[in-house]
Wavefront OBJ file of the C-alpha trace (Angstrom):
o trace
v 25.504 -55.688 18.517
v 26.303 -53.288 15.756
v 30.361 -53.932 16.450
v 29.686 -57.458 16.138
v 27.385 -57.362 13.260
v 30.049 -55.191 11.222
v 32.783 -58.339 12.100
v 30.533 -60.984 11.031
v 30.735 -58.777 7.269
v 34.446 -57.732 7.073
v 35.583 -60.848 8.301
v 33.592 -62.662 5.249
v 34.956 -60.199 2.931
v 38.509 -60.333 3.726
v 38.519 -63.872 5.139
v 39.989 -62.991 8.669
v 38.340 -64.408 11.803
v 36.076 -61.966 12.975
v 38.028 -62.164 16.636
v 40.859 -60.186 15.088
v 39.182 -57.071 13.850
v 38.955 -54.715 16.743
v 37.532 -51.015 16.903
v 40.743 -49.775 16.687
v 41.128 -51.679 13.465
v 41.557 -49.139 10.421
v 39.668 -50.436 7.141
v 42.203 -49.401 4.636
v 45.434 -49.702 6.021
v 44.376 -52.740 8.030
v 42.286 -54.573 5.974
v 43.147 -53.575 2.870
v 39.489 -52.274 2.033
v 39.361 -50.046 -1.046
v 36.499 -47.694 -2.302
v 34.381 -50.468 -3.437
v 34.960 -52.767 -0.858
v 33.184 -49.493 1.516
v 30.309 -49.224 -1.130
v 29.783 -53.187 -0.609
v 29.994 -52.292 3.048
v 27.921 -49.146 2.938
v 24.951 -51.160 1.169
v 24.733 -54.041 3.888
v 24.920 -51.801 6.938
v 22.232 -49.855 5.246
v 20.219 -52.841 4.610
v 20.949 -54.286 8.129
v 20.461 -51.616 9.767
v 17.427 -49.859 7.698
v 19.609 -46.367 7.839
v 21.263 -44.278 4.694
v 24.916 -43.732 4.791
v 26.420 -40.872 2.725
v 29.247 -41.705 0.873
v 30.717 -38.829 1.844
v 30.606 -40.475 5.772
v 31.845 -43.365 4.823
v 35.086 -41.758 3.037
v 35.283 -40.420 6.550
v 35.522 -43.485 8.387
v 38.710 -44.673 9.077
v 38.263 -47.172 11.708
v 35.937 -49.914 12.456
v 35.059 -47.302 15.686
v 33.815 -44.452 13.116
v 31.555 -46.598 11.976
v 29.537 -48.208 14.620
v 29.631 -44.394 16.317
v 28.270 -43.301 13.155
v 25.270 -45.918 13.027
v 24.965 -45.242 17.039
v 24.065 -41.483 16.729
v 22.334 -42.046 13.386
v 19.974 -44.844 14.892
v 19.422 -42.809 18.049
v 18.858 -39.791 16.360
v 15.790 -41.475 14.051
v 14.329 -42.603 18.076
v 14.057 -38.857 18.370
l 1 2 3 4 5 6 7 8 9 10 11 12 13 14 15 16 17 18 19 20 21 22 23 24 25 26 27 28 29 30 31 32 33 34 35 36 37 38 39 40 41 42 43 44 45 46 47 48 49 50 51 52 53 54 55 56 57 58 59 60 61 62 63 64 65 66 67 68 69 70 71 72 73 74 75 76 77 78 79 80
């Protein structure tokens, strides 16, 4: 759900098909995403999601992957 949820927005924002992002998929070199295309990101993940996302974490993202493991731990961690 979160992978496919974090498609659904890059693939409006670029204006790829969401089938051709992959976790492998790195957001700057990729998809061309630059510092405030990640703060646009940051703020809907955060809204979706109802989590905060330093942008210090998000700099450290580099992949689609960092990210969903990144809302993963932080989601089971607030279960805790």
């Amino acid at each position: 759900m979160i992978f496919q949820k974090i498609q659904e927005i890059i693939a409006q924002k670029v204006s790829i098909k969401k089938e051709d992002i992959y976790l492998s998929t790195r957001l700057k070199e990729d998809l061309g995403l630059d510092s405030f295309d990640a703060v646009e990101l940051v703020i809907q993940l955060e809204k979706i999601f109802n989590l905060k996302i330093t942008d210090e974490k998000i700099q450290q993202c580099k992949k689609i992957k960092d990210i969903v493991d990144y809302i993963k731990k932080t989601l089971n961690e607030s279960k805790k």
